[in-house]
py3Dmol code that shows the C-alpha trace and the ligand (Angstrom):
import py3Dmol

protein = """\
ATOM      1  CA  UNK A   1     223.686  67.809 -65.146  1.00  0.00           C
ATOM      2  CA  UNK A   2     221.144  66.274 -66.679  1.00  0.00           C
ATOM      3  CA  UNK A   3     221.455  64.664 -70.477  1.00  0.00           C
ATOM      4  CA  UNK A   4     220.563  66.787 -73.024  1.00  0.00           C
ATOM      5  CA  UNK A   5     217.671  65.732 -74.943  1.00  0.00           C
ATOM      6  CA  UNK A   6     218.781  64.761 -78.717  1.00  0.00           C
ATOM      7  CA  UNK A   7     217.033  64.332 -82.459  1.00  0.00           C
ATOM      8  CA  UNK A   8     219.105  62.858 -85.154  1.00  0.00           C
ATOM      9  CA  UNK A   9     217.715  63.407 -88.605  1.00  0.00           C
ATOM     10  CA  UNK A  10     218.963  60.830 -91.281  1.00  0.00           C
ATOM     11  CA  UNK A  11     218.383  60.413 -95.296  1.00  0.00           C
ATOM     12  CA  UNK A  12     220.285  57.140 -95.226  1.00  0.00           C
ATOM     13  CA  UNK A  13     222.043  53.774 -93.895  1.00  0.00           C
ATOM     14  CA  UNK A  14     222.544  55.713 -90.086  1.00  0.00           C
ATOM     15  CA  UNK A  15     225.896  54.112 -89.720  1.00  0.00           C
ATOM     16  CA  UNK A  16     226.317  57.908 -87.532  1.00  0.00           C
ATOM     17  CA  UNK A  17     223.317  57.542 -86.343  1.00  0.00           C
ATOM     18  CA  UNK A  18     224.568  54.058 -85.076  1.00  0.00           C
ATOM     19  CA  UNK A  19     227.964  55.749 -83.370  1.00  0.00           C
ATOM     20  CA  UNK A  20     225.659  58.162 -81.424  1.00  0.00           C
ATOM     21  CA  UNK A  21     223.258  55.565 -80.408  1.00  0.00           C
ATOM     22  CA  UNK A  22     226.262  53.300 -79.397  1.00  0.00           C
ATOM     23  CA  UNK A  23     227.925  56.645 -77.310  1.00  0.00           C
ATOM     24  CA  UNK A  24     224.604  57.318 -75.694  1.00  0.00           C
ATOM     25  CA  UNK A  25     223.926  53.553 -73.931  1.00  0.00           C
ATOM     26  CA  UNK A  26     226.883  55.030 -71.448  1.00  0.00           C
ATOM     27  CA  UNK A  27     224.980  56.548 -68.509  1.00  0.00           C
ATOM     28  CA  UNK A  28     227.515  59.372 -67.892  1.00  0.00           C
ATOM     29  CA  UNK A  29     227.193  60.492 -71.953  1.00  0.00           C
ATOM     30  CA  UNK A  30     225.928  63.759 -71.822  1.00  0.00           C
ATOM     31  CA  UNK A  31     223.512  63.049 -74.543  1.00  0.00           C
ATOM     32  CA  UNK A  32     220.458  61.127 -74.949  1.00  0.00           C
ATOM     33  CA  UNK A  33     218.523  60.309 -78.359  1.00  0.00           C
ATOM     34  CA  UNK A  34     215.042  61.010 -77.601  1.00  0.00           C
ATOM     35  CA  UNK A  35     214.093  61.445 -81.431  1.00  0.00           C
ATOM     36  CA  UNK A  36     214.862  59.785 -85.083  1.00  0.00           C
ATOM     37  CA  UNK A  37     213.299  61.243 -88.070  1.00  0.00           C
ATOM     38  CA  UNK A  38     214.202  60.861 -92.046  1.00  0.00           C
ATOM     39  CA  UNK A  39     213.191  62.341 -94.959  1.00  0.00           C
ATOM     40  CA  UNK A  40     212.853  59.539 -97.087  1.00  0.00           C
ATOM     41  CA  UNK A  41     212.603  55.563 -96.630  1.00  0.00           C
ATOM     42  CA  UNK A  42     216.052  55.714 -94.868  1.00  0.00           C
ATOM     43  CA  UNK A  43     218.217  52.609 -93.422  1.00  0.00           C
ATOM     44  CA  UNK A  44     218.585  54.659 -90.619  1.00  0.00           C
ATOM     45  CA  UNK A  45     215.211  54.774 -89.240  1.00  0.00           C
ATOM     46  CA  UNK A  46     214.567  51.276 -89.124  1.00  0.00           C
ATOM     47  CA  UNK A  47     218.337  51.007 -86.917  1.00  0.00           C
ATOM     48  CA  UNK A  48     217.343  53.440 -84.476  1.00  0.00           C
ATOM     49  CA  UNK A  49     213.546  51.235 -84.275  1.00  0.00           C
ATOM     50  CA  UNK A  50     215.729  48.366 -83.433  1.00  0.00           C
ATOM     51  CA  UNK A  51     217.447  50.422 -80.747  1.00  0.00           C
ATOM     52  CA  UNK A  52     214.317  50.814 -79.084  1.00  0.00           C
ATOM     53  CA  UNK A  53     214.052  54.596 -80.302  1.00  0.00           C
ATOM     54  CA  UNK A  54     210.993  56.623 -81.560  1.00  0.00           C
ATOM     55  CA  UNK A  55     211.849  56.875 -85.177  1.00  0.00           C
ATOM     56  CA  UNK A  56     209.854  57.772 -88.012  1.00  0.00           C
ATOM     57  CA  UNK A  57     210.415  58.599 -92.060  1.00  0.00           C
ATOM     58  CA  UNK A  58     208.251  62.384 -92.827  1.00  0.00           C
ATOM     59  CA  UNK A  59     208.720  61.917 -96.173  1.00  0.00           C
ATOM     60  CA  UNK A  60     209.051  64.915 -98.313  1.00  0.00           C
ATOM     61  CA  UNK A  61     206.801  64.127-100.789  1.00  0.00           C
ATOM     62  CA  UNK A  62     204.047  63.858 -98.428  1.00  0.00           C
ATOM     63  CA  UNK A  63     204.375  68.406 -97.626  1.00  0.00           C
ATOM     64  CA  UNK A  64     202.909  70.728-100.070  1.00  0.00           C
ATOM     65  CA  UNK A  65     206.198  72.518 -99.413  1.00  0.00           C
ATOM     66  CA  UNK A  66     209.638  72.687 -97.751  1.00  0.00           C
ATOM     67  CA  UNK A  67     207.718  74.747 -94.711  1.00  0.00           C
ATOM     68  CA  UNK A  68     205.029  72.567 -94.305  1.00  0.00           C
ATOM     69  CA  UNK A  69     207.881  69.655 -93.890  1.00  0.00           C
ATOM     70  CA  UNK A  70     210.096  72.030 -91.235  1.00  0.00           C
ATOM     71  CA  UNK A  71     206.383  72.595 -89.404  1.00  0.00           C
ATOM     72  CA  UNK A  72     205.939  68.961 -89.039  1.00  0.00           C
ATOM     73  CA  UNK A  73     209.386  68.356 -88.161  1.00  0.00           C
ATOM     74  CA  UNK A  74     209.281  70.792 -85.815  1.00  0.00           C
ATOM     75  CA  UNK A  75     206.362  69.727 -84.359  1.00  0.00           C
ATOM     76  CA  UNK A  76     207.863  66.600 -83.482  1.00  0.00           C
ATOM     77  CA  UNK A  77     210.984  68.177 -81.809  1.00  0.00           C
ATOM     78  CA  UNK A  78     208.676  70.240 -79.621  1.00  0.00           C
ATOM     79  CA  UNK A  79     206.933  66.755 -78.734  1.00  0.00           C
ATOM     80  CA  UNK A  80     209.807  64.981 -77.465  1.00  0.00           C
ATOM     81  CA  UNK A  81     211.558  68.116 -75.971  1.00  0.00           C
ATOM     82  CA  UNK A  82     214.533  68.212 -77.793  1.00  0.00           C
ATOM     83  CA  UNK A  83     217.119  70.156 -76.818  1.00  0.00           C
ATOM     84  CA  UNK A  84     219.925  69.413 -79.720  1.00  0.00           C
ATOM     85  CA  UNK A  85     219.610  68.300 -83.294  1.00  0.00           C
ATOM     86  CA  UNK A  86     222.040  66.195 -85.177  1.00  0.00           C
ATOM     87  CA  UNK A  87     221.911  66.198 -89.132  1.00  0.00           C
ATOM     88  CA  UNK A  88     223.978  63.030 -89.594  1.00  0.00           C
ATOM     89  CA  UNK A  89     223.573  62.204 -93.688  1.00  0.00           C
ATOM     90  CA  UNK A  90     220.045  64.296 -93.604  1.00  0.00           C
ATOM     91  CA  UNK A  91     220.525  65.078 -97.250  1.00  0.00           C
ATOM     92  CA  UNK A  92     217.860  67.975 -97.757  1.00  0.00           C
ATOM     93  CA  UNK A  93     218.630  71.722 -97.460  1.00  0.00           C
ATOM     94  CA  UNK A  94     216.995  72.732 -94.133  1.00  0.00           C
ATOM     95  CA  UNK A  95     215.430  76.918 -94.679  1.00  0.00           C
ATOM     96  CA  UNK A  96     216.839  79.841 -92.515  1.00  0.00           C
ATOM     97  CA  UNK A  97     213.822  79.847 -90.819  1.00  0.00           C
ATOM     98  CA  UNK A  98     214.282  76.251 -89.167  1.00  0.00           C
ATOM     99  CA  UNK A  99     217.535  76.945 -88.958  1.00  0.00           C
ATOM    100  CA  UNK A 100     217.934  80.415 -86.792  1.00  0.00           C
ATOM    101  CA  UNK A 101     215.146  78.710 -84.550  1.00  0.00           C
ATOM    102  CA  UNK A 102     218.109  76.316 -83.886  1.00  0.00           C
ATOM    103  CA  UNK A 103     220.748  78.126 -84.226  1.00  0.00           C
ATOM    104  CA  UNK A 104     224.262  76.541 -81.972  1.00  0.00           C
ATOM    105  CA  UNK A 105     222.152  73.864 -81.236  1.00  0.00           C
ATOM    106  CA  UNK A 106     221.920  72.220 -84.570  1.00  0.00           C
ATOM    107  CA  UNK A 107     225.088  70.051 -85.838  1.00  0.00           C
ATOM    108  CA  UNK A 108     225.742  68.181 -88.780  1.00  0.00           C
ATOM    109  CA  UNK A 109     228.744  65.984 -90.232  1.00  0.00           C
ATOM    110  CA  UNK A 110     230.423  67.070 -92.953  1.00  0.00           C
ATOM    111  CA  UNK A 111     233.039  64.606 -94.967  1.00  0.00           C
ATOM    112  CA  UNK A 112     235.760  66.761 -95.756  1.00  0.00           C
ATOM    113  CA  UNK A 113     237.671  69.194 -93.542  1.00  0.00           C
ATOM    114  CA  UNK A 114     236.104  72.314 -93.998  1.00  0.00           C
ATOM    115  CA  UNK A 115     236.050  74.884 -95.229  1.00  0.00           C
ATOM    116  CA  UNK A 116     237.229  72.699 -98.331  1.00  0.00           C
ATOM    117  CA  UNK A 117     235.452  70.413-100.746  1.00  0.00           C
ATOM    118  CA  UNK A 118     231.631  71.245 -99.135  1.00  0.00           C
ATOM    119  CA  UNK A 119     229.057  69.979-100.941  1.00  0.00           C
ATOM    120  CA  UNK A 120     228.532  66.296-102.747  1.00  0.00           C
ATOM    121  CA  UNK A 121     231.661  63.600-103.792  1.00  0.00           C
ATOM    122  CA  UNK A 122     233.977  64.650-101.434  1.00  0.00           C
ATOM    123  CA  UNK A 123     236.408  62.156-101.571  1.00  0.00           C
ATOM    124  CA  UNK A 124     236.854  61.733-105.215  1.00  0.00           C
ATOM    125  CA  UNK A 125     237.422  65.672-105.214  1.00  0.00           C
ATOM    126  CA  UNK A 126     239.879  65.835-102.932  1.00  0.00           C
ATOM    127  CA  UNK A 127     241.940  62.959-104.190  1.00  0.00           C
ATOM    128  CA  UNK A 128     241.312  64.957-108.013  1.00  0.00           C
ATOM    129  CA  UNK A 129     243.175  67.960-106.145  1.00  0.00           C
ATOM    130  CA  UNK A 130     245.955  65.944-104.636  1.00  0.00           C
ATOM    131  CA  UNK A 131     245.166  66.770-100.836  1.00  0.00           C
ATOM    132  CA  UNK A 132     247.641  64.865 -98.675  1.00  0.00           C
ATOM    133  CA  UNK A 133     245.705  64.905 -96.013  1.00  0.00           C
ATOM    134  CA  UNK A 134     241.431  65.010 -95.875  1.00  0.00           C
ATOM    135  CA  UNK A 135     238.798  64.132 -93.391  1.00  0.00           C
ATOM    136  CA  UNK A 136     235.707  64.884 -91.915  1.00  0.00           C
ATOM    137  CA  UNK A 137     234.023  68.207 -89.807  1.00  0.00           C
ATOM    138  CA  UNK A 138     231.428  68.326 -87.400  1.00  0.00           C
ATOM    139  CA  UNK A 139     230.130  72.095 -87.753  1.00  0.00           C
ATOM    140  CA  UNK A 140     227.124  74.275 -86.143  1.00  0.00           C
ATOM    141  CA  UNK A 141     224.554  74.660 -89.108  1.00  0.00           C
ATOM    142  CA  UNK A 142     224.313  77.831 -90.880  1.00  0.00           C
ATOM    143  CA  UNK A 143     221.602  78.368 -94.194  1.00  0.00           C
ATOM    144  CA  UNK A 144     224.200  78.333 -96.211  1.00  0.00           C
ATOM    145  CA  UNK A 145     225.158  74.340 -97.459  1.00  0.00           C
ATOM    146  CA  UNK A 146     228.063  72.818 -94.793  1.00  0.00           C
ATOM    147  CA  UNK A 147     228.620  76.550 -93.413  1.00  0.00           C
ATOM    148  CA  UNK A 148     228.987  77.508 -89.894  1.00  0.00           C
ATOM    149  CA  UNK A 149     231.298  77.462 -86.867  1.00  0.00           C
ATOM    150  CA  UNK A 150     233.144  73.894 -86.570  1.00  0.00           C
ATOM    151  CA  UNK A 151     233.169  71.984 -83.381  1.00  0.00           C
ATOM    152  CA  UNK A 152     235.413  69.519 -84.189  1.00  0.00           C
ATOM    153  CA  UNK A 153     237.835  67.598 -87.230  1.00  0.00           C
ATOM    154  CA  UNK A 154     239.209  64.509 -87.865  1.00  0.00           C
ATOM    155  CA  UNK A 155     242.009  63.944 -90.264  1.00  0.00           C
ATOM    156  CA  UNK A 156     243.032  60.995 -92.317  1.00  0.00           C
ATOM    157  CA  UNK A 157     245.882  61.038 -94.560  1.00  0.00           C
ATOM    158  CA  UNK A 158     245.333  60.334 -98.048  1.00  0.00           C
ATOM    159  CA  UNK A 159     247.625  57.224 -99.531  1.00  0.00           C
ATOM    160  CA  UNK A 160     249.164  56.544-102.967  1.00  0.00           C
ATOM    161  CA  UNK A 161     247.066  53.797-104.328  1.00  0.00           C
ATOM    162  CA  UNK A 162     243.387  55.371-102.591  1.00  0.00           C
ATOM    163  CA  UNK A 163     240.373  54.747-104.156  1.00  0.00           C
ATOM    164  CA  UNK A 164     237.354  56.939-103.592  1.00  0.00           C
ATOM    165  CA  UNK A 165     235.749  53.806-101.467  1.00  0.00           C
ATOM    166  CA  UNK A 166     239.130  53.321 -99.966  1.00  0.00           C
ATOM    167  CA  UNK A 167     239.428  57.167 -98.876  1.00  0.00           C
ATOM    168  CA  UNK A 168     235.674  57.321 -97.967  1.00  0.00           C
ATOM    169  CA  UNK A 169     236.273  54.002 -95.449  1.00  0.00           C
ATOM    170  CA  UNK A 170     239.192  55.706 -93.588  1.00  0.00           C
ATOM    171  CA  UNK A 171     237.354  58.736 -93.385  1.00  0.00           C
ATOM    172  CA  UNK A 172     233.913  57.449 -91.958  1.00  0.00           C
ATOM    173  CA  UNK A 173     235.883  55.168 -89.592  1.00  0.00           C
ATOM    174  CA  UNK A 174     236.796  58.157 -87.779  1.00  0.00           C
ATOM    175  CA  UNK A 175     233.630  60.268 -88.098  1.00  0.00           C
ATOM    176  CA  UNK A 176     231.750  57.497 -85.950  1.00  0.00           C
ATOM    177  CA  UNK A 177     234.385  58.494 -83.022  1.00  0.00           C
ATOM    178  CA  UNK A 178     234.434  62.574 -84.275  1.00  0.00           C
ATOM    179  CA  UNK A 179     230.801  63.155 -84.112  1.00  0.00           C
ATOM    180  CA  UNK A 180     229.956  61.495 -80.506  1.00  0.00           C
ATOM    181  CA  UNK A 181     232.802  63.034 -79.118  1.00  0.00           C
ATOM    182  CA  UNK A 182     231.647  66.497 -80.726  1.00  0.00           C
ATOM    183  CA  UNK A 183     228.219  66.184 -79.367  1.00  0.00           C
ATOM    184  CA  UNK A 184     229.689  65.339 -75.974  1.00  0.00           C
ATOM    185  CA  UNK A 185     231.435  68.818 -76.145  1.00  0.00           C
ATOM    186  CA  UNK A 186     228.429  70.279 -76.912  1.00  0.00           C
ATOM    187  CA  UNK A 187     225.797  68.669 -74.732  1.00  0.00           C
ATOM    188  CA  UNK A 188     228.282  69.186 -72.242  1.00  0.00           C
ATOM    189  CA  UNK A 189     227.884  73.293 -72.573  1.00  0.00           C
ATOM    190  CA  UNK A 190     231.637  73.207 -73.439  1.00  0.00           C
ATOM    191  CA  UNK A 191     231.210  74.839 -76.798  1.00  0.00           C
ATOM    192  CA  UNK A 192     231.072  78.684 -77.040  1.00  0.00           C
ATOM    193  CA  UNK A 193     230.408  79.912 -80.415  1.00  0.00           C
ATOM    194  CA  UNK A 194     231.540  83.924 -80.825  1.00  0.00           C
ATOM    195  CA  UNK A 195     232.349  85.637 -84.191  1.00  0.00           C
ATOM    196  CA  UNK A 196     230.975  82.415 -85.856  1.00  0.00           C
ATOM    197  CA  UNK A 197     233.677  80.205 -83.549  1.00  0.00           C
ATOM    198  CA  UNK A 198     234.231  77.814 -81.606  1.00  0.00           C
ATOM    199  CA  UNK A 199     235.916  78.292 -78.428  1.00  0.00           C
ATOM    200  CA  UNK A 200     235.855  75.399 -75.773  1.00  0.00           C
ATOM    201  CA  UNK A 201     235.261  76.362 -72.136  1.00  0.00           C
ATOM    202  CA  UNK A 202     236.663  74.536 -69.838  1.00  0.00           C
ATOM    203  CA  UNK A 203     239.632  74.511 -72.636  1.00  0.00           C
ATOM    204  CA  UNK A 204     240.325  70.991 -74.253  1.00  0.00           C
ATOM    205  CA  UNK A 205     243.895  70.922 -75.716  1.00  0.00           C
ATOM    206  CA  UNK A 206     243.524  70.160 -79.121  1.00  0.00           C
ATOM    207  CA  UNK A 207     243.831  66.345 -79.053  1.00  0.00           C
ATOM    208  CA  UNK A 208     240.531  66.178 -77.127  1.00  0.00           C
ATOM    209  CA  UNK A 209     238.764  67.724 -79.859  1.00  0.00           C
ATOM    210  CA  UNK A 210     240.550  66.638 -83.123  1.00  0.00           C
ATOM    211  CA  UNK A 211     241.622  63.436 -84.188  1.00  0.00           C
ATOM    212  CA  UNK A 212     243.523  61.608 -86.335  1.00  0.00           C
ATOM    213  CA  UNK A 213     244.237  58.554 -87.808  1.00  0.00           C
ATOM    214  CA  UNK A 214     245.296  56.067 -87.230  1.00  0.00           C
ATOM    215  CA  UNK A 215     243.210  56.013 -83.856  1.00  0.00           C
ATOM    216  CA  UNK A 216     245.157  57.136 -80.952  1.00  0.00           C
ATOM    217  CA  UNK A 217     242.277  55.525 -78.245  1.00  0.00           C
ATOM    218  CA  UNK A 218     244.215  57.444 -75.393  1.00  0.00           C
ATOM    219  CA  UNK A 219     243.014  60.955 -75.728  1.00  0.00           C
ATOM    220  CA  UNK A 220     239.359  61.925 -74.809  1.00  0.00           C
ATOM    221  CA  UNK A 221     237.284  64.985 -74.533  1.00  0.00           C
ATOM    222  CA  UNK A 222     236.773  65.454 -71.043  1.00  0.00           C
TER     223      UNK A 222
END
"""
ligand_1 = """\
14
GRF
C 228.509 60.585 -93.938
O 229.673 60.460 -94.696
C 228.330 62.001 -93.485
O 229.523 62.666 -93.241
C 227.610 62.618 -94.656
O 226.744 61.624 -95.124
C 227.264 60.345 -94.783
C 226.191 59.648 -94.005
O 226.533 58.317 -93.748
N 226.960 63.848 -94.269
P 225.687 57.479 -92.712
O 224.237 57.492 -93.187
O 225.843 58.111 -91.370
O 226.261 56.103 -92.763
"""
view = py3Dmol.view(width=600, height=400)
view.addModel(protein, "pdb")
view.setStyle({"model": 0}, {"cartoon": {"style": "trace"}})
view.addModel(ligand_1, "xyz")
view.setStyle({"model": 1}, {"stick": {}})
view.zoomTo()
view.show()
C-alpha cells in the first residue's frame, strides 16, 4: 500500500512534529510527511527544514481573514497532495469549512484524556481537580475546540509531589510514542469512524492502541 501522503501544521517547538518525522524515516511506516506549515514564527518549522522537509511559516497576520489563511493553506495541501493532516500544537481555531473538507482525515493531539480538561493549561487543571490518573488524546477534528472521535490515549498517572512541568514531562513523553502510533492506525485505513467513533478494523486489542506509562516497549499497533 502505498504511504499516505502527510501535512503537519505546528504553532510551536515541533517536539511532535519531531516524533512523526522520527516514525516516518522507517520505510514500512505507513506515513510520509510531504508538508510542514505554521502559523506563526514556530520552532517547528525550522526542525522539519533541517529534516530535509518543505516547511514554511503562513503567518496569520499576513490574511485579511481566517478564510483567506485556510485558502492559502489549502492551497498548499492541494500542491503537495496530501492525503492526511496532523495539527500537532497548531494553536489557531481551524473554521468548519476547512474542517468538513477534511473531515476523518484531520488529527490533532490533545494533552489531556478527553473528553476532560479540553482547552488551554491542562495539566495544572487536572492536578487542581485531583485526577489520579491524566494524559494525552489523539482525536479526529471536529469545529468544535478538541472535539471529535478519538483514535487513540495515553495515560500517565499523576504522583504526590507533581508539578505542572513535572506532569506536563510525563505526559509529552508518551504523546511522542501516542501520536505516531495513532497516525499509523490511521494511514493504515485501520480506523473506522461511525456515530462519531472509532472502531479499528482489523481489531487491535486495546494495548495496541492505548498506552501507558511507564512505557511497556512490547506492545505495538500492528
Ligand atoms: C503538545 O502538548 C500537544 O499535545 C499540544 O501542544 C503541545 C505541542 O508541543 N496540542 P510540541 O510543539 O509538539 O512540542
Amino acid at each position: 500500500m502505498a504511504r499516505r501522503r502527510v501535512a503537519v501544521l505546528v504553532s510551536g517547538r515541533g517536539s511532535n512534529l519531531g516524533a512523526l518525522i522520527e516514525a516516518s524515516r522507517d520505510a514500512d511506516y505507513p506515513a510520509e510527511i510531504v508538508y510542514v506549515a505554521s502559523d506563526r514564527e514556530a520552532g517547528g518549522v525550522a526542525l522539519a527544514a533541517k529534516a530535509g522537509l518543505v516547511a514554511e511559516a503562513l503567518p496569520f497576520s499576513d490574511y485579511e481573514d481566517r478564510g483567506a489563511f485556510e485558502a492559502a493553506l489549502q492551497e498548499r495541501l492541494e500542491l503537495h497532495e496530501v492525503d492526511l493532516v496532523c495539527l500537532a500544537g497548531f494553536m489557531r481555531l481551524l473554521s468548519g469549512k476547512f474542517v468538513d473538507v477534511w473531515r476523518d482525515r484531520l488529527l490533532n493531539i490533545h494533552p489531556s484524556l478527553l473528553p476532560s480538561f479540553r482547552g488551554l493549561d491542562t495539566h495544572a487543571r487536572a492536578l487542581a481537580a485531583g485526577v489520579k490518573l491524566h494524559g494525552c488524546t489523539v482525536h479526529f477534528v471536529r469545529p468544535e475546540m478538541d472535539e471529535g472521535p478519538i483514535i487513540a490515549q495515553g495515560a500517565v498517572p499523576v504522583l504526590k509531589d507533581d508539578t505542572e512541568a513535572k506532569l506536563a514531562a510525563r505526559v509529552l513523553a508518551v504523546e511522542h510514542r501516542l501520536y505516531p502510533r495513532a497516525l499509523a492506525i490511521v494511514a493504515a485505513g485501520q480506523a473506522r469512524v461511525s456515530g462519531e467513533r472509532v472502531s479499528y478494523e482489523p481489531a487491535i486489542d486495546a494495548a495496541g492502541a492505548s498506552l501507558s506509562w511507564p512505557p511497556d516497549t512490547s506492545s505495538t499497533a500492528t
